[in-house]
GUVOKOL-99010 format. One line per 8 residues: number of its first residue (from 1); their letters; for each residue x, y, z negated of C-alpha. Coordinates in nm, 3 decimals. Last residue first. Layout:
BEGIN
NUM	a	X:Y:Z; ...
REM end
This chain:
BEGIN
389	xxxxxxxx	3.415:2.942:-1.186; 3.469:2.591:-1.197; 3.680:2.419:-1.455; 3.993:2.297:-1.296; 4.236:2.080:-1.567; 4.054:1.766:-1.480; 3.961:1.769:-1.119; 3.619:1.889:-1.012
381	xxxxxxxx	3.263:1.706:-1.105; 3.063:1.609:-0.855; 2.780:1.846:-0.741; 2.847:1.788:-0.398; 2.932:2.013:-0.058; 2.826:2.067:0.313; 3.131:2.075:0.498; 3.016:1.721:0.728
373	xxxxxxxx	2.666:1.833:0.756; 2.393:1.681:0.620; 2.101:1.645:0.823; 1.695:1.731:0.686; 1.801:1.938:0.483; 2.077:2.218:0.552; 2.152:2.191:0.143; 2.155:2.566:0.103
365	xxxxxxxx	1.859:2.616:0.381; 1.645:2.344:0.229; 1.687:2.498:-0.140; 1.578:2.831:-0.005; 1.305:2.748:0.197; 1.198:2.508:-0.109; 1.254:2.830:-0.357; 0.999:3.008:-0.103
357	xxxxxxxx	0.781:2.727:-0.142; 0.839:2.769:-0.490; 0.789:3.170:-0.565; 0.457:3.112:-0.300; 0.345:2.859:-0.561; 0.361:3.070:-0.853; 0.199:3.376:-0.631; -0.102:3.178:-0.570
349	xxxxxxxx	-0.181:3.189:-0.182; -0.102:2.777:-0.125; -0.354:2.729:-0.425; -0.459:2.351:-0.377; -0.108:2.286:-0.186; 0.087:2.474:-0.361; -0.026:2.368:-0.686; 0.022:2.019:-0.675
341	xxxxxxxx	-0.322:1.812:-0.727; -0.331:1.616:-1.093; -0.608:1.835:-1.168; -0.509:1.847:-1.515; -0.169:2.023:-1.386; -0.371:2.216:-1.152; -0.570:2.402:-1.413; -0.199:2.426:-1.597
333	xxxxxxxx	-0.071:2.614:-1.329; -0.371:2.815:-1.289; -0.266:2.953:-1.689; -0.051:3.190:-1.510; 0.326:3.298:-1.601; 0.524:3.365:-1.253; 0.771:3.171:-1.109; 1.058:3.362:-1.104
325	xxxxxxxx	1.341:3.239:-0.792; 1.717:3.167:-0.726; 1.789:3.337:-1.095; 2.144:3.512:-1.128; 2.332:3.328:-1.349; 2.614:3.443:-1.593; 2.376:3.253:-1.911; 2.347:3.535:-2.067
317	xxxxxxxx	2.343:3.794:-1.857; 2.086:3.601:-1.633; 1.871:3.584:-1.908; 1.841:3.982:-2.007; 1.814:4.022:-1.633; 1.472:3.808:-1.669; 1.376:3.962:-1.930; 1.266:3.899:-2.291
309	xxxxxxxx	1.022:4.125:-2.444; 0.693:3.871:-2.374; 0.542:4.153:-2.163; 0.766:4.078:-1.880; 0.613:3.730:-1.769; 0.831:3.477:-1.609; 0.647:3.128:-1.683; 0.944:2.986:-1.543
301	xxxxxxxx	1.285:3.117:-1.461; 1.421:2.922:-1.128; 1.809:2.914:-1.145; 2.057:2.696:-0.883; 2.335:2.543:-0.907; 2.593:2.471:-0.666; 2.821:2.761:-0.733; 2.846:2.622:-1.061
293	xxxxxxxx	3.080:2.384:-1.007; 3.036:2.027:-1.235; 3.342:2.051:-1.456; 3.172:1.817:-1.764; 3.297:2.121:-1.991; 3.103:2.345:-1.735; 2.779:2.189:-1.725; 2.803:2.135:-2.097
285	xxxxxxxx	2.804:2.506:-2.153; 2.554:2.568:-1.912; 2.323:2.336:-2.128; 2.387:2.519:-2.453; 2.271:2.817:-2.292; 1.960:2.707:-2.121; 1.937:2.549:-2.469; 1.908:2.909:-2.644
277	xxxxxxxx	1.728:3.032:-2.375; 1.445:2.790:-2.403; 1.474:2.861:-2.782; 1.439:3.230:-2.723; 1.179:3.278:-2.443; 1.139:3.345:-2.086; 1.138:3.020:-2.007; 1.361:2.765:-1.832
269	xxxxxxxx	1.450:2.532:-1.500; 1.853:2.457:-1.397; 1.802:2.359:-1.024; 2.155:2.131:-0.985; 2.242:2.096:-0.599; 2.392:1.844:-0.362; 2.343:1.578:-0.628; 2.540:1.245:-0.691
261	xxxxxxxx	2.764:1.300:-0.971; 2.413:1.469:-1.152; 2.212:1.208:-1.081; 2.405:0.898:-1.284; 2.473:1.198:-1.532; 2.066:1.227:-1.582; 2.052:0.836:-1.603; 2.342:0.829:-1.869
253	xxxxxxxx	2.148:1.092:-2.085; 2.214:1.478:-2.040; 1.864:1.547:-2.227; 1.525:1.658:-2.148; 1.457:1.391:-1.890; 1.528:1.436:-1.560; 1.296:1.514:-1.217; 1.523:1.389:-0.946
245	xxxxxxxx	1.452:1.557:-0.598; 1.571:1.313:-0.275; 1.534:1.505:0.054; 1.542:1.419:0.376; 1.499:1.046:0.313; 1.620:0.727:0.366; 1.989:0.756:0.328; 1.946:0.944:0.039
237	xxxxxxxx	1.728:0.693:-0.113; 2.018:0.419:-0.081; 2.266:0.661:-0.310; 1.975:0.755:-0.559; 1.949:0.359:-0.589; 2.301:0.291:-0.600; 2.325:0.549:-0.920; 2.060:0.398:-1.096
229	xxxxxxxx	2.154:0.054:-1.137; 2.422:0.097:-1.309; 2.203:0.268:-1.601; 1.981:-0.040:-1.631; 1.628:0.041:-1.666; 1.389:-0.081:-1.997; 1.073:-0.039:-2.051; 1.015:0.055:-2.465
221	xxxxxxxx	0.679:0.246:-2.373; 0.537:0.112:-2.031; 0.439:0.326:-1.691; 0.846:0.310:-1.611; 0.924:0.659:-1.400; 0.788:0.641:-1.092; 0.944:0.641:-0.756; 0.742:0.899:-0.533
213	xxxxxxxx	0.694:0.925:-0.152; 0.602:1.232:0.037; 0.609:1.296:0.382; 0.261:1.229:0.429; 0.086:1.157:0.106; 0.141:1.005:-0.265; 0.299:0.711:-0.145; 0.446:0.482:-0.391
205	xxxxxxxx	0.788:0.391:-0.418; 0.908:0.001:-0.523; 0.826:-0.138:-0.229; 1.033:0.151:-0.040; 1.318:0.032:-0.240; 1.302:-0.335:-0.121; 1.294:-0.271:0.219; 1.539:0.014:0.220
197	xxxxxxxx	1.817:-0.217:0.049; 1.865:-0.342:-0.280; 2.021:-0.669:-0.360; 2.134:-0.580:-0.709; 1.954:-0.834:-0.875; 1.618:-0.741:-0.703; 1.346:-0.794:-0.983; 1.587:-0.572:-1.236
189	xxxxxxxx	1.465:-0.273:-1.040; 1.091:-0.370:-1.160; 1.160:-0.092:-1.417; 1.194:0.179:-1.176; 0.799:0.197:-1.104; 0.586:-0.017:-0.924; 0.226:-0.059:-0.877; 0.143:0.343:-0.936
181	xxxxxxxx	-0.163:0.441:-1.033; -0.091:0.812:-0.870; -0.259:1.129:-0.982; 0.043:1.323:-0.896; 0.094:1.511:-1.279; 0.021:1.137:-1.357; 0.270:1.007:-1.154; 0.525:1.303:-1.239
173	xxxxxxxx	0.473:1.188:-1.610; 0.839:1.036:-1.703; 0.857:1.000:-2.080; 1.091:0.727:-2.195; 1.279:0.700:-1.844; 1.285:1.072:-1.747; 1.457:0.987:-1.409; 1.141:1.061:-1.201
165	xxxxxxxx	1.223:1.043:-0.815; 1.053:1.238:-0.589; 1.132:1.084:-0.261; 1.102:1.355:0.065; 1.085:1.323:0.417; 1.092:1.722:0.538; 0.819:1.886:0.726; 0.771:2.182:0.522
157	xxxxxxxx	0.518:2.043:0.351; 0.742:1.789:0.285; 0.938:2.062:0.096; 0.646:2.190:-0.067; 0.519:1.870:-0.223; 0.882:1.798:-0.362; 0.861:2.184:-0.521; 0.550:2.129:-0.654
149	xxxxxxxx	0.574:1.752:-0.838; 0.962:1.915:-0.944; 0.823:2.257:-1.022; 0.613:2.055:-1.285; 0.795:1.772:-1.429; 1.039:2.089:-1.534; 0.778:2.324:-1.656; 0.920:2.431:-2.004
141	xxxxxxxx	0.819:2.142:-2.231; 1.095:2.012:-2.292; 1.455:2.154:-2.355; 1.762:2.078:-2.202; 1.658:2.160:-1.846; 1.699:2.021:-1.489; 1.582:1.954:-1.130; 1.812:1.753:-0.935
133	xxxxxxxx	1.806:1.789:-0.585; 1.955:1.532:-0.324; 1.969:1.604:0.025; 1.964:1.375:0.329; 2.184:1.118:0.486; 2.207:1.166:0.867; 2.051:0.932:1.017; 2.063:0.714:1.398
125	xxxxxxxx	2.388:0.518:1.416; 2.343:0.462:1.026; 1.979:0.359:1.024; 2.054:0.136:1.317; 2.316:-0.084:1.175; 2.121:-0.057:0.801; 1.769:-0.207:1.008; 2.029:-0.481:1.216
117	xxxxxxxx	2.231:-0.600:0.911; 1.884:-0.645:0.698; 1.741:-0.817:0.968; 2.019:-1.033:1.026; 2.030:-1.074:0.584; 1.613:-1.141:0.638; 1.669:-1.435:0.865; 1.906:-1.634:0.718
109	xxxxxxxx	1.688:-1.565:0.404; 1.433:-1.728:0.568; 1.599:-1.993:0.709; 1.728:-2.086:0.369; 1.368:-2.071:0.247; 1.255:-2.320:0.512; 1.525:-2.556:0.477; 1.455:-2.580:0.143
101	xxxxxxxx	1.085:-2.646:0.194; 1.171:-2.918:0.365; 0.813:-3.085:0.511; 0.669:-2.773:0.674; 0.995:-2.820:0.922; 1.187:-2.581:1.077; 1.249:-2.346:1.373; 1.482:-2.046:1.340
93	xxxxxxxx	1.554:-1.723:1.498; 1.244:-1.712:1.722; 1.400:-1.515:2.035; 1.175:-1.659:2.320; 1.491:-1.830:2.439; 1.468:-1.956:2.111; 1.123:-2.094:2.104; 1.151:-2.290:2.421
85	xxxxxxxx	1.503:-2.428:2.317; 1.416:-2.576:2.000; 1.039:-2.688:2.101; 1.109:-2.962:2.368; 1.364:-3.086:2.050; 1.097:-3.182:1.819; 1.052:-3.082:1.492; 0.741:-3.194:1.358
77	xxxxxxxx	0.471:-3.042:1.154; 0.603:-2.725:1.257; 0.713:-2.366:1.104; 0.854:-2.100:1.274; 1.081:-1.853:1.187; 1.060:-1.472:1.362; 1.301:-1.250:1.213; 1.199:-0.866:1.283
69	xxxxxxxx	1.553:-0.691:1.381; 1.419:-0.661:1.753; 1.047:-0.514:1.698; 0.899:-0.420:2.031; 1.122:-0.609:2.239; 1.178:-0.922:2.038; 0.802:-0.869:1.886; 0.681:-0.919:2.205
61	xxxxxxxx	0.869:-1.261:2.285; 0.786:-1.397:1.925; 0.393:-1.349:1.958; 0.400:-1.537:2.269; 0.631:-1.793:2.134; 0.361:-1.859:1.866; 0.054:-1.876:2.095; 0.212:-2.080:2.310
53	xxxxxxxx	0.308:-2.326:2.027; 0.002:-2.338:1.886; -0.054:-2.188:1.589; -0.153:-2.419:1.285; 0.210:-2.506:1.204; 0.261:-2.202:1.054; 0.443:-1.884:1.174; 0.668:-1.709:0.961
45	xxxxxxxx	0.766:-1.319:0.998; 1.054:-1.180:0.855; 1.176:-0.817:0.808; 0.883:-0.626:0.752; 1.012:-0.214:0.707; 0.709:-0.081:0.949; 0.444:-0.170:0.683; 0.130:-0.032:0.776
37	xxxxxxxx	0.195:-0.066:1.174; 0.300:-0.433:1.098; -0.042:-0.531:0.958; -0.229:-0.350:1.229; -0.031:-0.530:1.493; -0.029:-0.869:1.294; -0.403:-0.885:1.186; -0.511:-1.037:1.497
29	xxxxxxxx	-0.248:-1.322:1.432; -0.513:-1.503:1.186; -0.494:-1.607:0.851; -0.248:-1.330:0.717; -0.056:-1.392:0.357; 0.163:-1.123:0.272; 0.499:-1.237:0.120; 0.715:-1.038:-0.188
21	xxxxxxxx	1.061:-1.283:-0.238; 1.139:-1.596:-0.148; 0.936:-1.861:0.069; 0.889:-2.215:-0.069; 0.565:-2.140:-0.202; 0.415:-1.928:0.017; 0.467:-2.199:0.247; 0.273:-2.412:0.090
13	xxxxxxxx	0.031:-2.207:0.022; -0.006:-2.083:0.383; -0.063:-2.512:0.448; -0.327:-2.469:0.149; -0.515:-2.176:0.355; -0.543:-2.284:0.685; -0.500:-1.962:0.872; -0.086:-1.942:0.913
5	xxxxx	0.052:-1.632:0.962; 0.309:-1.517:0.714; 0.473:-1.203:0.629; 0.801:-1.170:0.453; 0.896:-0.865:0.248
REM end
């Protein structure tokens, strides 16, 4: 994202013009601070010929101390060599002139790949990659989109930074299950060619509140998201955030795979119920042809209600699980569901979401969210020939 000050509005058209990529257009430098403060990933900042030059160095000097990676280019009428030196001693990375627009848009660019270098420089010296948690079942309709919206609420709740990510591509509805409008959803991936980085990927999530970000699912029947993609994007988010959860589709498509070689745990989700079983069943099955290890997955048995003459031990027989967590059967859940308002936070007392915010203690504990340490494992698949046990 670039930012531009310049307060005659054709010259900021202009310039607009011959900048690349997302810009926000500010007419005065009053709006900087505030502007900046809302969007602390801004790597470029132009300033238009209608500052003056002291005003624009001024502007440059702060930001070199209070915001070294920002790239500060500035824009004159005329490029004269008094200005060169002034402005970068004041660290402005580039002067040029309104009359090349090339010029401009190189220097922009210039600009963005330092900041870019400088943001990833200090993100590694500084973070430990987080967590990522995919939530899974081969049969719909048994709660998955939901413990995903709750349990990604609870873990920020419990202080983590957390990207719910919805990977069902034909029918994601964590947005909605959110009430978010989002802007931006995976299908706008294709608008980067490749050049992602946390810039770009955080204008792509929406924030649903503090702590908690969301990448939608496309809003559009027949949308279409490249598979390759996919896996570089789970890769970049866990370098972001604390915690990553994928909500999947119903299936073990391409995208779910993409998540699967790249999670630190697999929460398996189903019902107390004999065709939830049934694929509960066939999906275990897969699990272990695929050779993903099955001491990092996890069991939460929905809707668990013992008067519909199918147990809970009855279901970790069968599959050879023992369940993580019951959530228990309540039609609350689906009051909250319509309410579009996660139920541990409007309901923090109910006992389905004290079974997930105790799953999230759980879950954060196994994965030692926020850090990663250096033993902690993945749910990639073992060798050929070694099926885990």
């Amino acid at each position: 994202m670039t930012t531009i000050i310049e307060p005659d509005q054709d010259v900021a058209e202009k310039i607009r013009q011959a900048v690349p990529g997302a810009v926000s257009l500010l007419g005065s430098a009053d709006r900087l601070a505030g502007h900046l403060d809302k969007d602390p990933a801004e790597q470029t900042l132009v300033v238009g010929p209608s500052m003056s030059v002291e005003d624009a160095v001024g502007i440059a000097e702060r930001l070199r101390v209070e915001r070294p990676a920002l790239g500060v280019v500035l824009v004159r009428t005329v490029v004269d060599r008094d200005i060169l030196p002034r402005a970068m001693r004041a660290g402005v990375r580039e002067v040029v002139s309104i009359d090349d627009p090339a010029a401009l848009s190189h220097a922009v660019r210039r600009a963005q790949a330092v900041a870019r270098a400088m943001i990833a420089a200090d993100e590694s010296a500084e973070r430990v990659p987080g967590g990522l948690l995919t939530v899974f079942s081969a049969k719909g309709g048994v709660g998955k989109s939901f413990l995903s919206t709750n349990l990604s609420a609870a873990l920020a709740d419990l202080g983590h930074r957390v990207c719910l990510v919805d990977l069902d591509i034909e029918g994601g509805s964590d947005s909605l299950m959110l009430s978010l409008t989002p802007q931006h959803t995976l299908a706008d991936l294709h608008r980067f060619r490749g050049n992602l980085d946390t810039s770009a990927l955080e204008s792509l999530t929406t924030v649903h509140s503090p702590g908690l970000s969301v990448l939608p699912a496309p809003i559009h029947l027949g949308a279409t998201v490249e598979v390759a993609a996919i896996g570089p994007v789970l890769d970049q988010l866990k370098g972001m955030y604390d915690a990553v959860v994928v909500d999947t589709s119903g299936s073990f498509d391409d995208y779910a795979l993409q998540a699967f070689d790249r999670s630190d745990l697999l929460v398996l989700i189903g019902t107390l119920d004999m065709p939830s079983l049934k694929n509960l069943k066939l999906a275990v099955g897969t699990l272990d042809l695929l050779n993903y290890p099955r001491d990092l997955w996890r069991l939460a048995v929905n809707r668990a209600d013992p008067r519909v003459g199918l147990s809970v031990e009855e279901v970790e027989q069968t599959l050879g699980i023992a369940a993580t967590v019951t959530i228990p059967s309540s039609r609350d859940v689906l009051v909250s569901v319509n309410r579009g308002v996660p139920l541990v936070r409007s309901n923090g007392g109910h006992p389905a979401s004290k079974a997930i915010v105790s799953l999230a203690n759980q879950l954060s504990l196994d994965v030692a969210l926020p850090g990663r340490t250096p033993e902690r494992g993945r749910l990639r698949r073992v060798g050929r020939g070694r099926k885990a046990a």
